[in-house]
C-alpha positions in Angstrom: 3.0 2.8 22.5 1.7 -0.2 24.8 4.2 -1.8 27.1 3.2 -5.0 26.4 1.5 -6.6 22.9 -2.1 -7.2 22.9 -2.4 -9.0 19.3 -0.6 -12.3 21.1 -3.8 -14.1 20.1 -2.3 -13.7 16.7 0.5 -16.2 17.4 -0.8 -19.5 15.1 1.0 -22.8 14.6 2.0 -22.0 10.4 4.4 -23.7 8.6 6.6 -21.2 6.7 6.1 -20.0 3.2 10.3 -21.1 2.5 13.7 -20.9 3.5 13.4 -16.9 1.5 11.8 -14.5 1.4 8.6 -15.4 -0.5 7.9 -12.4 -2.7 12.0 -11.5 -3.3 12.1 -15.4 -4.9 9.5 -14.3 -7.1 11.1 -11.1 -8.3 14.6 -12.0 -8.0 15.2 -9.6 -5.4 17.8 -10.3 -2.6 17.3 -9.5 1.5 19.4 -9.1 4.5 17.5 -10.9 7.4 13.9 -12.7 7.2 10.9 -13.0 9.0 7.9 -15.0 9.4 4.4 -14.1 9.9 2.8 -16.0 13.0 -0.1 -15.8 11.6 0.1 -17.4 8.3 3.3 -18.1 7.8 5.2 -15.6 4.9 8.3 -15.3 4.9 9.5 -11.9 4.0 12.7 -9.3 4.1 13.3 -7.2 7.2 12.9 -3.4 6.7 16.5 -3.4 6.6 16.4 -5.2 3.1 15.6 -3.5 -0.2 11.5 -4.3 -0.4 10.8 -4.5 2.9 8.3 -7.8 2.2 7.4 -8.6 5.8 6.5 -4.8 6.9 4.4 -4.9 2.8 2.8 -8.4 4.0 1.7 -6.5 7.4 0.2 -3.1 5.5 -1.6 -5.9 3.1 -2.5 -8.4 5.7 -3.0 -7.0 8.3 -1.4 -9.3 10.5 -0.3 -7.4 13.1 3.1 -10.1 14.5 6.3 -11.5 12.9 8.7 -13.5 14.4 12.8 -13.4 13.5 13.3 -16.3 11.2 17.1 -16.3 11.7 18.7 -19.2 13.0 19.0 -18.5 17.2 16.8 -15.3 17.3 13.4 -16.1 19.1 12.1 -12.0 19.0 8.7 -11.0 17.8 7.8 -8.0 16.5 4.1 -6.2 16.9 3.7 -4.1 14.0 0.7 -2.4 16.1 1.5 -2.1 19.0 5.4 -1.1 17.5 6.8 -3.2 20.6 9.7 -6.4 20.3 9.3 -8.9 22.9 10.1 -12.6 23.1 8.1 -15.3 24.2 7.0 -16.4 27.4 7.7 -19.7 26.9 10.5 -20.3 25.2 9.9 -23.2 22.4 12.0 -24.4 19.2 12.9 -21.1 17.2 11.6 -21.7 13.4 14.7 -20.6 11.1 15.4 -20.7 7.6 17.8 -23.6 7.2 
């Protein structure tokens, strides 16, 4: 495991997929926390939730960073590099309203 992310590159500026997760909407599954690709900007479930979206978006993807998109969180996580961090500098935190 790295000790700090190398795929930082990754971070784009994306509008978000919704205020859900994108593929539970379309299945009419339910989720416990979301989180947003910084790359393109899906919205998916946390691995705590039943489908898991934002790790399946990563495996398909392969967009290796997600950021919290709960209202006061400002994490990221690097699916690669398995590593949570936060921003250097800190900016607005994009959350599901």
């Amino acid at each position: 495991m790295a000790g700090t992310c190398t795929h930082t590159d990754a971070i784009a500026t994306t509008d978000a997929s919704g205020n859900g997760c994108y593929d539970c909407l379309l299945v009419g599954g339910t989720w416990v926390h979301l989180r947003r690709c910084v790359t393109c900007g899906h919205v998916g479930c946390c691995d705590s939730s039943p489908n898991r979206h934002a790790t399946a978006h990563f495996q398909a993807a392969d967009h290796p960073l997600m950021q919290s998109y709960e209202p006061g969180e400002d994490w990221f996580w690097c699916y690669v590099d398995q590593l949570a961090f936060e921003a250097d500098e800190p900016g607005p935190s994009p959350s599901h309203s």
